[in-house]
C-alpha positions, 0 to 999 in steps of 0.5 A: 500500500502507497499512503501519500501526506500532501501540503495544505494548499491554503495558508490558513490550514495548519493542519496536517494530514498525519502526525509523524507517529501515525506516519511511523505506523504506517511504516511499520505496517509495511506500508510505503509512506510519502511525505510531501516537503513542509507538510508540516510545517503550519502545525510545527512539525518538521520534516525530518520528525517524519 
């Protein structure tokens, strides 16, 4: 299974489509991850905390 994280398109949204834990879960359960550049970054969650 693929899973995408995209960035918000809006500068208002400070959400994030999945913490970087759930990220590691989904790596954990075999699941390929991607994790768009500054996905984040509105909602203080760095890059490389995924």
């Amino acid at each position: 299974m693929r899973i995408a994280i995209v960035k918000e398109s809006s500068a208002s949204e400070p959400r994030v489509a999945a913490s970087a834990d759930t990220v590691k879960r989904y790596i954990g359960l075999g699941a390929a991850v991607f994790v768009a550049s500054g996905a984040g970054a509105a909602s203080g969650i760095g890059d490389g905390e995924y």
